[in-house]
Biopython code that builds the backbone (N, CA, C, O; Angstrom):
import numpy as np
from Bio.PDB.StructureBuilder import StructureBuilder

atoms = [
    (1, "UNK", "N", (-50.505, -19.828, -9.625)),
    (1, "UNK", "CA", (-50.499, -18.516, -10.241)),
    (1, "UNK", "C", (-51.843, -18.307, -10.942)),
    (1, "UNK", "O", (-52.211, -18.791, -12.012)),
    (2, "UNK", "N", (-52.476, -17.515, -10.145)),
    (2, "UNK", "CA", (-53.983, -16.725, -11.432)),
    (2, "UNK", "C", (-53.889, -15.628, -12.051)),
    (2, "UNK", "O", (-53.343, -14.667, -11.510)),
    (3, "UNK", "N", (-54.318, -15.568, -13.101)),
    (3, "UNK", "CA", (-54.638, -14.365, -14.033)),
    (3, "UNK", "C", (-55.029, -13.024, -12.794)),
    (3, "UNK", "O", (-54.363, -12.081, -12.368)),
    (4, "UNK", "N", (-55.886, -13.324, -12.624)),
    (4, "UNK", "CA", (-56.684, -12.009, -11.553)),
    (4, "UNK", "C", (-55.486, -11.395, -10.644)),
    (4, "UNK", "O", (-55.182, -10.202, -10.667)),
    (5, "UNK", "N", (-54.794, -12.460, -9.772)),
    (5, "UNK", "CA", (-54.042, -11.467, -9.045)),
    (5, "UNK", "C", (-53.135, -11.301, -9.794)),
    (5, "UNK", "O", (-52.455, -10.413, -9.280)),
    (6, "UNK", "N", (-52.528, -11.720, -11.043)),
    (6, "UNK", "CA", (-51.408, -11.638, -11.872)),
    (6, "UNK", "C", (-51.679, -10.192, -12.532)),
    (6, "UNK", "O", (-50.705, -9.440, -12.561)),
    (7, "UNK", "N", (-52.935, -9.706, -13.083)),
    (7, "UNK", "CA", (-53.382, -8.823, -13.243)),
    (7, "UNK", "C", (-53.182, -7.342, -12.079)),
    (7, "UNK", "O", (-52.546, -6.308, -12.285)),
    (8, "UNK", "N", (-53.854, -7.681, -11.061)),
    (8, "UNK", "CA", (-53.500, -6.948, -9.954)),
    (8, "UNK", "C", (-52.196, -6.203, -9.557)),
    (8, "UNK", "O", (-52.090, -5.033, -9.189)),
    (9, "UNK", "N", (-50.687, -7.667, -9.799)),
    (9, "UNK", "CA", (-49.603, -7.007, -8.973)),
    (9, "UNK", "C", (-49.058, -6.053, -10.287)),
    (9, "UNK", "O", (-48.418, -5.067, -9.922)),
    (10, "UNK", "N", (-49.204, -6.192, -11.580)),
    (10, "UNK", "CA", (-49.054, -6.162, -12.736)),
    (10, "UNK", "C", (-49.669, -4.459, -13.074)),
    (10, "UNK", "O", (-48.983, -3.719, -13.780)),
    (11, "UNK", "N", (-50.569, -4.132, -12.679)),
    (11, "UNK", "CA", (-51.207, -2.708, -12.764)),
    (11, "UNK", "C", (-50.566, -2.107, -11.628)),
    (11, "UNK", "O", (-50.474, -0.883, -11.541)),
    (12, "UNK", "N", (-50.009, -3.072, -10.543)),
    (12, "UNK", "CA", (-49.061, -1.642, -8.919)),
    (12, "UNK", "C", (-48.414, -1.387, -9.537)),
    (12, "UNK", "O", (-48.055, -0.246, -9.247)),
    (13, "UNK", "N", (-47.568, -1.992, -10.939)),
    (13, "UNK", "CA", (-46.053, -1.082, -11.673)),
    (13, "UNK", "C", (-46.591, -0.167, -12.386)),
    (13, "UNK", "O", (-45.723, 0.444, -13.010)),
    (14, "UNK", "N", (-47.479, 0.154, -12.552)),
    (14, "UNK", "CA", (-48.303, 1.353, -12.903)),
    (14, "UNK", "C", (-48.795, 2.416, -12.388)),
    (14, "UNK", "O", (-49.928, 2.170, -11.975)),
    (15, "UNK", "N", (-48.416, 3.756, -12.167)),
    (15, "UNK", "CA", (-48.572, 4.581, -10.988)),
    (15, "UNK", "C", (-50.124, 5.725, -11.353)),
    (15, "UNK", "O", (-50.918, 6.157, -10.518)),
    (16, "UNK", "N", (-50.130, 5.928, -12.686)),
    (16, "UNK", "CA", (-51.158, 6.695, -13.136)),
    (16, "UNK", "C", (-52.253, 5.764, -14.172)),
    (16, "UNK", "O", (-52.546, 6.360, -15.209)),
    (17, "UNK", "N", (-52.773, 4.615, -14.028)),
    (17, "UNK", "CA", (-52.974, 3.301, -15.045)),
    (17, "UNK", "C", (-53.961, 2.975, -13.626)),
    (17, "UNK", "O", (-53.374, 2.834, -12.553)),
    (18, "UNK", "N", (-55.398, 2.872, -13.676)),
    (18, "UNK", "CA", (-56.368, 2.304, -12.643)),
    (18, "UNK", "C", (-56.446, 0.444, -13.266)),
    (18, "UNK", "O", (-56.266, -0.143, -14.333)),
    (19, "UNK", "N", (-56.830, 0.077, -11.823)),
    (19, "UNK", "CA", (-56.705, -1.481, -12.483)),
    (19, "UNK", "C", (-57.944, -1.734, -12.994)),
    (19, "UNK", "O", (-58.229, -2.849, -13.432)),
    (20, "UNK", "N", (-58.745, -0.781, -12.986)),
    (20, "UNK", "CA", (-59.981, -1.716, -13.885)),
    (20, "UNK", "C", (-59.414, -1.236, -15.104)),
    (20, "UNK", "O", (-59.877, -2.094, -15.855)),
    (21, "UNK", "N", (-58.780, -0.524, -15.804)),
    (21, "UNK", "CA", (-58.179, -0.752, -16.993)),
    (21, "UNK", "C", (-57.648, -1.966, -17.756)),
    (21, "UNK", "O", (-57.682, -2.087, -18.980)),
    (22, "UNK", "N", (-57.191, -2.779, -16.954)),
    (22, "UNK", "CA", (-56.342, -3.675, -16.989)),
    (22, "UNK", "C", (-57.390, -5.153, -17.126)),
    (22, "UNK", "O", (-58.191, -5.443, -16.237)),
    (23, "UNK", "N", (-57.194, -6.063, -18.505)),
    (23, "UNK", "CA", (-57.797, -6.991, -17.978)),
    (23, "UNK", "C", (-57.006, -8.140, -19.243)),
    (23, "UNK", "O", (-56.328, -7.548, -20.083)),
    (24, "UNK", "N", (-57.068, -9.381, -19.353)),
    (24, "UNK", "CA", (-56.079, -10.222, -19.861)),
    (24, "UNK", "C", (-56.125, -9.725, -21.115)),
    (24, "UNK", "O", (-54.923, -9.630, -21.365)),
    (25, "UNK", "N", (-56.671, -9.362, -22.024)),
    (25, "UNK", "CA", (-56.814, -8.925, -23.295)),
    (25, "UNK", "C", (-55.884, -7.363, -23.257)),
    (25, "UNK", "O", (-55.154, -7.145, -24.224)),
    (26, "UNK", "N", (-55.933, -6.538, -22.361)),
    (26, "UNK", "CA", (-55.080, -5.368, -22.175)),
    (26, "UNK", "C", (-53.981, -5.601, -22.611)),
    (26, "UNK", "O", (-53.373, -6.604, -22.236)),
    (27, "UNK", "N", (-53.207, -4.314, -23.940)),
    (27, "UNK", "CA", (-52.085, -4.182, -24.606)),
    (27, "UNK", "C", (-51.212, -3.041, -23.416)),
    (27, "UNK", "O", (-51.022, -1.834, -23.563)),
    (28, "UNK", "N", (-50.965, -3.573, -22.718)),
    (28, "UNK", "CA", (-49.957, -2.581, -21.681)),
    (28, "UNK", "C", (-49.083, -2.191, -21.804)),
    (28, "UNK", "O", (-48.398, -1.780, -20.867)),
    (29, "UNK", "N", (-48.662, -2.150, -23.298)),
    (29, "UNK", "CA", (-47.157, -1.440, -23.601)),
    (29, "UNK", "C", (-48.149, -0.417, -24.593)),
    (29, "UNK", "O", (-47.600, 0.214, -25.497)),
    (30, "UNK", "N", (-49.030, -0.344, -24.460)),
    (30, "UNK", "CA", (-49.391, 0.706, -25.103)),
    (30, "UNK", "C", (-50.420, 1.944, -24.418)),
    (30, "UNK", "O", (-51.238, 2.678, -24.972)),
    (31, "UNK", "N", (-49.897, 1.809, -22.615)),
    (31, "UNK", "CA", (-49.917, 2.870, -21.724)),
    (31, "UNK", "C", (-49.138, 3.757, -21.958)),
    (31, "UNK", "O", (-47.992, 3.412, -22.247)),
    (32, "UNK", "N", (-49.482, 5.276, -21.918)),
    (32, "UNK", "CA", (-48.778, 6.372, -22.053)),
    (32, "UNK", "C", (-47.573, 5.851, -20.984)),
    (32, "UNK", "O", (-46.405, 5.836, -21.373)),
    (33, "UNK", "N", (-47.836, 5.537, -19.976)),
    (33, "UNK", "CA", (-46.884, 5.537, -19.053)),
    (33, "UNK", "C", (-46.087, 4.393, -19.187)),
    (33, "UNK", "O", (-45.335, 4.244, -18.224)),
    (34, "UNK", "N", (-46.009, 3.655, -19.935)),
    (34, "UNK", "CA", (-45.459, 2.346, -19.871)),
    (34, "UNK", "C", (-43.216, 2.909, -20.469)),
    (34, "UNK", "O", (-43.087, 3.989, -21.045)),
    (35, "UNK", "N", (-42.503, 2.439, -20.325)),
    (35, "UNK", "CA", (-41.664, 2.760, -20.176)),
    (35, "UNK", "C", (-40.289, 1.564, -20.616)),
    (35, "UNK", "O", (-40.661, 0.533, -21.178)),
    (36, "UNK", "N", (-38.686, 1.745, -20.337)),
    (36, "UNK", "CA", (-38.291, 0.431, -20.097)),
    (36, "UNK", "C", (-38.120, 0.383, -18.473)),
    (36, "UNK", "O", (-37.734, -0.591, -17.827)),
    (37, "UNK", "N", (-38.552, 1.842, -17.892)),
    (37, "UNK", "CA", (-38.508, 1.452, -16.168)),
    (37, "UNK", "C", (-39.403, 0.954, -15.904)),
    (37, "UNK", "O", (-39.206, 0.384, -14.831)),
    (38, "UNK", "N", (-40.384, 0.793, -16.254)),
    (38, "UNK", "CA", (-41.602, 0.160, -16.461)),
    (38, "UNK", "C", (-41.263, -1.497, -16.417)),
    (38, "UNK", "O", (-41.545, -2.326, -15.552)),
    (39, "UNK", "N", (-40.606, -1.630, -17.586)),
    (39, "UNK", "CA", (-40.372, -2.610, -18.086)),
    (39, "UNK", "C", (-39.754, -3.971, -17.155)),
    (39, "UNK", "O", (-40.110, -5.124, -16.910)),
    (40, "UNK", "N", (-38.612, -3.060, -16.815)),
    (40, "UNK", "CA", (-37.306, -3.357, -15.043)),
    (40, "UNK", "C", (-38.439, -3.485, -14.384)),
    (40, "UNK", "O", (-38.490, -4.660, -14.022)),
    (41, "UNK", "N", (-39.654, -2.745, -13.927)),
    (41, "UNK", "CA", (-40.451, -3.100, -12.793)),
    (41, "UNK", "C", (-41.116, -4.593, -12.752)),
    (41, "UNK", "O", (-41.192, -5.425, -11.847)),
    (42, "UNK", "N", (-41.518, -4.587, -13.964)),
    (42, "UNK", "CA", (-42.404, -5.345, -14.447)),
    (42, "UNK", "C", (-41.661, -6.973, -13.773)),
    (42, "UNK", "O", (-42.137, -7.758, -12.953)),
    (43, "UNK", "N", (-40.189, -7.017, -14.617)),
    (43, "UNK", "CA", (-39.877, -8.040, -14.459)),
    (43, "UNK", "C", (-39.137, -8.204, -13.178)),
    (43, "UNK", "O", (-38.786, -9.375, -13.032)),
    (44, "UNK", "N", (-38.719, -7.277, -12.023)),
    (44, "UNK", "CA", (-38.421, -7.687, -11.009)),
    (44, "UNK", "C", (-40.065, -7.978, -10.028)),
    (44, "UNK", "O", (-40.018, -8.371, -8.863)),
    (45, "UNK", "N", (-41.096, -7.767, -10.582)),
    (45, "UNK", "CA", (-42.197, -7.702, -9.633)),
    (45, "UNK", "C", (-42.900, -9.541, -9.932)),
    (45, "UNK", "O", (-43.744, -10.203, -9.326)),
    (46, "UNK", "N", (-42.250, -9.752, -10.846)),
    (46, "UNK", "CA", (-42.671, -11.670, -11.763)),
    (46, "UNK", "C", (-41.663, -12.195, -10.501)),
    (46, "UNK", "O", (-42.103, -12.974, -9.655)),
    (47, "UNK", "N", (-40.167, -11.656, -10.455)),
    (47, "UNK", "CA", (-39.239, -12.532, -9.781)),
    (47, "UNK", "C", (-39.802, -12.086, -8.433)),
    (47, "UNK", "O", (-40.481, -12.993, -7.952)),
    (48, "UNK", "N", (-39.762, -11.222, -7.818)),
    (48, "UNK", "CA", (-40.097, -11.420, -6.249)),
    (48, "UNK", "C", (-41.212, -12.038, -6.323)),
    (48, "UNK", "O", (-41.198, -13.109, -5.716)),
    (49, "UNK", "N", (-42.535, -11.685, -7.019)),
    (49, "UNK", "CA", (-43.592, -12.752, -6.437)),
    (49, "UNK", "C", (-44.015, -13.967, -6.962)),
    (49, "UNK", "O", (-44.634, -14.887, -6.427)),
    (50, "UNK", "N", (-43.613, -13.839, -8.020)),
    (50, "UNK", "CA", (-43.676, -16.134, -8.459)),
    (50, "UNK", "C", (-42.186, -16.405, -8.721)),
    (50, "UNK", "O", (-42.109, -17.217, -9.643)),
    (51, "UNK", "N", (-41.078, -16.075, -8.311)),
    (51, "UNK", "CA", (-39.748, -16.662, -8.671)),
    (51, "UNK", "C", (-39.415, -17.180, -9.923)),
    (51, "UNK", "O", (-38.880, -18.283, -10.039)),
    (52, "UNK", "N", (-39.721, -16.391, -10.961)),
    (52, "UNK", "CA", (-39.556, -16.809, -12.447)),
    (52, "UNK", "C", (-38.972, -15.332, -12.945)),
    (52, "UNK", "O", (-39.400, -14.191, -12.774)),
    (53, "UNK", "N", (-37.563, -15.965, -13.783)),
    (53, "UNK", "CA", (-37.044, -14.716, -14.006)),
    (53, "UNK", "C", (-37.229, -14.427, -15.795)),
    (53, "UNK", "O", (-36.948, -15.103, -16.785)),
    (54, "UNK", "N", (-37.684, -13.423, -15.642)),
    (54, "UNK", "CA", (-38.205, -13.067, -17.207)),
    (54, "UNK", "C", (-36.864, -12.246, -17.838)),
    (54, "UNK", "O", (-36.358, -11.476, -17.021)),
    (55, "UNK", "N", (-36.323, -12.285, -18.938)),
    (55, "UNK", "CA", (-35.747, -11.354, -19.973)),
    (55, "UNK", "C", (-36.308, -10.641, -20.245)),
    (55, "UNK", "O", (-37.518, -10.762, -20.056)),
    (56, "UNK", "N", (-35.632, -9.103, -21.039)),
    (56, "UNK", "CA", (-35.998, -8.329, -21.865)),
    (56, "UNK", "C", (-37.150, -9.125, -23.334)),
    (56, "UNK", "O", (-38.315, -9.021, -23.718)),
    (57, "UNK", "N", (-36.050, -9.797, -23.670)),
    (57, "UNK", "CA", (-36.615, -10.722, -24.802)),
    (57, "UNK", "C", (-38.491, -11.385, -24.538)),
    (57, "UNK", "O", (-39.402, -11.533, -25.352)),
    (58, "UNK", "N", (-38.435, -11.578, -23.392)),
    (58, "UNK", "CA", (-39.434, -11.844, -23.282)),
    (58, "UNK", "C", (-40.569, -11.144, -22.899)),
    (58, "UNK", "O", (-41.660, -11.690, -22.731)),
    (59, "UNK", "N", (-40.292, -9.571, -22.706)),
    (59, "UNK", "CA", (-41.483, -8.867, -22.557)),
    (59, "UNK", "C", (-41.319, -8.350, -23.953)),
    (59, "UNK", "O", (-42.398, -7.941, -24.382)),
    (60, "UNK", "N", (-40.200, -8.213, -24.921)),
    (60, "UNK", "CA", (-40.537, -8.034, -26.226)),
    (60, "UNK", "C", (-41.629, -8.845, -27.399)),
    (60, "UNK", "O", (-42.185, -8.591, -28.468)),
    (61, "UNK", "N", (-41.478, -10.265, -26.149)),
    (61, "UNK", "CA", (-42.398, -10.469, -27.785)),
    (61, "UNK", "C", (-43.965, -10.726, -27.481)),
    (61, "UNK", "O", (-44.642, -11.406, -28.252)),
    (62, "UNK", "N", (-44.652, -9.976, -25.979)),
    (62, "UNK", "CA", (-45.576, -10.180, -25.757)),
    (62, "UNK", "C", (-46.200, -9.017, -26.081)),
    (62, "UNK", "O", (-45.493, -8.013, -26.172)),
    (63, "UNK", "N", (-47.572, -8.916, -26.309)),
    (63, "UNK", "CA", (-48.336, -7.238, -26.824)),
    (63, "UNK", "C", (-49.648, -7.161, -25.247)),
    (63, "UNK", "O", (-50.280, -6.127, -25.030)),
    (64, "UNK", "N", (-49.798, -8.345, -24.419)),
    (64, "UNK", "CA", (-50.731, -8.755, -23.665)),
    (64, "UNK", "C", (-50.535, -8.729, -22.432)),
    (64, "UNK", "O", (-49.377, -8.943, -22.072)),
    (65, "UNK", "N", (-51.485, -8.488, -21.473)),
    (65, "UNK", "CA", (-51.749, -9.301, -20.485)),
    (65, "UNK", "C", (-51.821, -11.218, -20.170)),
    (65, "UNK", "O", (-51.526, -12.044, -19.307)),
    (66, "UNK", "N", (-52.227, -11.153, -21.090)),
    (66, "UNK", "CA", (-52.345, -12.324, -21.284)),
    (66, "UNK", "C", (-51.082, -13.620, -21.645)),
    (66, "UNK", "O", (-50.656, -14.704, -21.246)),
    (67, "UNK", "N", (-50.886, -12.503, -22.761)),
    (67, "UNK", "CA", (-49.997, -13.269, -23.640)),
    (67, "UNK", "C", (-48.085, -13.340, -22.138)),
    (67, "UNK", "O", (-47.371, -14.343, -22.106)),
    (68, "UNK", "N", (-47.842, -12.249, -21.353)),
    (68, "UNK", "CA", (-47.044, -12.199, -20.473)),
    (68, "UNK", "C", (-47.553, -12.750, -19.151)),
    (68, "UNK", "O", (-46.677, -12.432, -18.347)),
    (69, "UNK", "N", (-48.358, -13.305, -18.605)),
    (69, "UNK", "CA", (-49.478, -14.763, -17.968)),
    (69, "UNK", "C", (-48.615, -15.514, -18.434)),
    (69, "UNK", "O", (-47.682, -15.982, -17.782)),
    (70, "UNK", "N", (-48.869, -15.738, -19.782)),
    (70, "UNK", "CA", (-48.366, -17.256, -20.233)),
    (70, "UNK", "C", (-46.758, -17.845, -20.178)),
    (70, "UNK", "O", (-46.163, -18.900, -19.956)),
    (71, "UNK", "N", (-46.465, -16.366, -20.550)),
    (71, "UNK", "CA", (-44.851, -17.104, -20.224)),
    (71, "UNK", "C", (-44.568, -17.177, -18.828)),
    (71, "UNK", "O", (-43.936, -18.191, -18.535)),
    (72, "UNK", "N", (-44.872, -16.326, -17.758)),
    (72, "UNK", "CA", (-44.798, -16.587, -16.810)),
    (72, "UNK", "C", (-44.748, -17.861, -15.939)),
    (72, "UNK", "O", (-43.906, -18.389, -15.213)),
    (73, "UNK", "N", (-46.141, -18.153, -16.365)),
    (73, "UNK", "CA", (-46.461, -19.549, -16.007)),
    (73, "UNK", "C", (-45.613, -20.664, -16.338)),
    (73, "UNK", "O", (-45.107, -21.512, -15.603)),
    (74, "UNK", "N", (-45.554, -20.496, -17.626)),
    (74, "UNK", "CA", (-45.181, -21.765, -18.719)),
    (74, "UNK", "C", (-43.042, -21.908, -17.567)),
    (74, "UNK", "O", (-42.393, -22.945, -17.431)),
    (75, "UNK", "N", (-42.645, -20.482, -17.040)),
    (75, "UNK", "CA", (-41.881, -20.484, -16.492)),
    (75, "UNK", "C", (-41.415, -20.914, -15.071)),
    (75, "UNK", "O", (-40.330, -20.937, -14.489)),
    (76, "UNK", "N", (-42.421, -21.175, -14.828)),
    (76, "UNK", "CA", (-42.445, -21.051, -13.178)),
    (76, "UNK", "C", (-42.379, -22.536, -12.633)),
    (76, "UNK", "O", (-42.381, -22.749, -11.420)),
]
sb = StructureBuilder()
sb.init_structure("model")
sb.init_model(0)
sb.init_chain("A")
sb.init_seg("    ")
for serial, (resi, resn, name, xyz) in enumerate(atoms, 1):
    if name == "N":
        sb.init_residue(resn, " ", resi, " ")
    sb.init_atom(name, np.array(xyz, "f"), 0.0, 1.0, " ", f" {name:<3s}", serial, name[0])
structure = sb.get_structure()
């Protein structure tokens, strides 16, 4: 799992959000567009492509790109 394409599939749940916006330091809950469908995207797009299933709980307590990387990983 890398940051870069983690970054990548991570900005497709984003429909109006360009990916050079997006970089590990990026607060992505603080996209106009960001949502809790957003949210559902987010974490079915972790399980289809690295098979790690994330909670609510756990996109609550991240503010990052980065910081949602890590649990990922730390999950997988």
């Amino acid at each position: 799992m890398e940051i870069k394409d983690f970054i990548k599939n991570l900005a497709d749940q984003f429909d109006d959000v360009e990916l050079e916006e997006f970089a590990p330091e990026t607060k992505f809950k603080e996209f106009d567009e960001y949502s809790s469908l957003t949210a559902l995207s987010i974490i079915a797009m972790v399980d289809d492509e690295y098979g790690v299933t994330l909670k609510g709980d756990d996109l609550r307590q991240v503010s990052t790109v980065q910081e949602l990387f890590d649990i990922a990983k730390a999950k997988a």
